[in-house]
Phi, psi and omega in degrees: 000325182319290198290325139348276172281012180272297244292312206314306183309291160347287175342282193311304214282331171299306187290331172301236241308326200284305148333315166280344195259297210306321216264317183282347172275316176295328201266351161279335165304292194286328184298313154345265185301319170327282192316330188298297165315306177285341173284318204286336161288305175318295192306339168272336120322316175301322232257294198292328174298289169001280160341288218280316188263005131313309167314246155040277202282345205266322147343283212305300160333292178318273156003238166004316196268324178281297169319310188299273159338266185345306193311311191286351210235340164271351181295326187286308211251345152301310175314295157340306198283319184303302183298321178302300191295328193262344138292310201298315184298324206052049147328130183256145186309329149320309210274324178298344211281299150004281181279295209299320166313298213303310157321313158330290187311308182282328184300318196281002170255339172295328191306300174326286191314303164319287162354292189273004181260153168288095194279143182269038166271358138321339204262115170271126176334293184285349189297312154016263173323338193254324171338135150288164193296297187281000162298286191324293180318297173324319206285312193310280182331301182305317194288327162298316179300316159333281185299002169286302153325308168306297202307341149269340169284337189271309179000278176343284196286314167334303170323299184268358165303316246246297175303323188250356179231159163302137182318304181342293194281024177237337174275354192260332206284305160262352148316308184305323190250022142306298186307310036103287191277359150271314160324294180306307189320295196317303215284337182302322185291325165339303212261337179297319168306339178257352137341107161335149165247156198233120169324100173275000000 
């Protein structure tokens, strides 16, 4: 009977551990498959940051790159503009020596001014349509004040266009840069137009 029950314990004691082997191997099979699951997510998370900051930095590029151009292409149509006005005018090397700060000084603060007004061709037909009276009315107001400003700033500058050139050449002075601000208008429809249109 002794050996009997040793035999039962043994037994017993053989399927518990065989039970106990079997069980610590599956919860090391799934703690596996966790680490595994949680590596293969880590890596797709590396994988996917990765991305965005290529994407990102391939931006970024563009941006620069776009700046950069934009930077050359006003460098460019100053130059353009300095040589038209310093024909049209017939500037004498004195008169350009002169002329040409007090001009800078007024294009770059007009430039500023624009620049900081809200204009309304921002302003889309619908957005318009959804202005309130007293919406409408503000924007209406900003825009006579604006102009009040430039016109004041051109005052401003009359005066001293005035101080350093013949009335003649300050009157030939704004003809030129009309004339100037059509010439750039024609050649952008120009080069817009000769843009491919792209098919889908």
């Amino acid at each position: 009977m002794k050996t009997f029950f040793v035999k039962i314990v043994a037994v017993s004691i053989c399927v518990f551990s065989a039970l106990l082997l079997n069980s610590s191997l599956l919860y090391a099979q799934e703690d596996n498959q966790v680490i595994d699951r949680t590596d293969n997510q880590v890596a797709e998370q590396h994988k996917q940051a990765g991305m965005e900051r290529n994407h990102s930095e391939m931006q970024q590029k563009q941006h620069f790159v776009q700046q950069k151009q934009h930077g050359e292409q006003r460098k460019n149509i100053e130059a353009q503009r300095i040589a038209f006005i310093t024909q049209e005018l017939n500037l004498t090397p004195a008169e350009a020596k002169v002329f040409w700060p007090v001009y800078n000084e007024y294009d770059s603060k007009r430039h500023d001014m624009k620049k900081s007004f809200k204009n309304m061709d921002d302003l889309h037909k619908a957005e318009i349509e959804k202005l309130t009276e007293k919406e409408a009315s503000q924007i209406l107001d900003n825009q006579i004040t604006e102009a009040q400003k430039l016109l004041d700033l051109r005052k401003e500058y009359h005066a001293k266009f005035k101080s350093v050139l013949p009335a003649v050449k300050v009157l030939k002075l704004y003809g030129a840069e009309r004339e100037f601000q059509k010439m750039l208008i024609d050649k952008l429809r120009q080069n817009h137009s000769k843009q491919p249109v792209n098919k889908k």
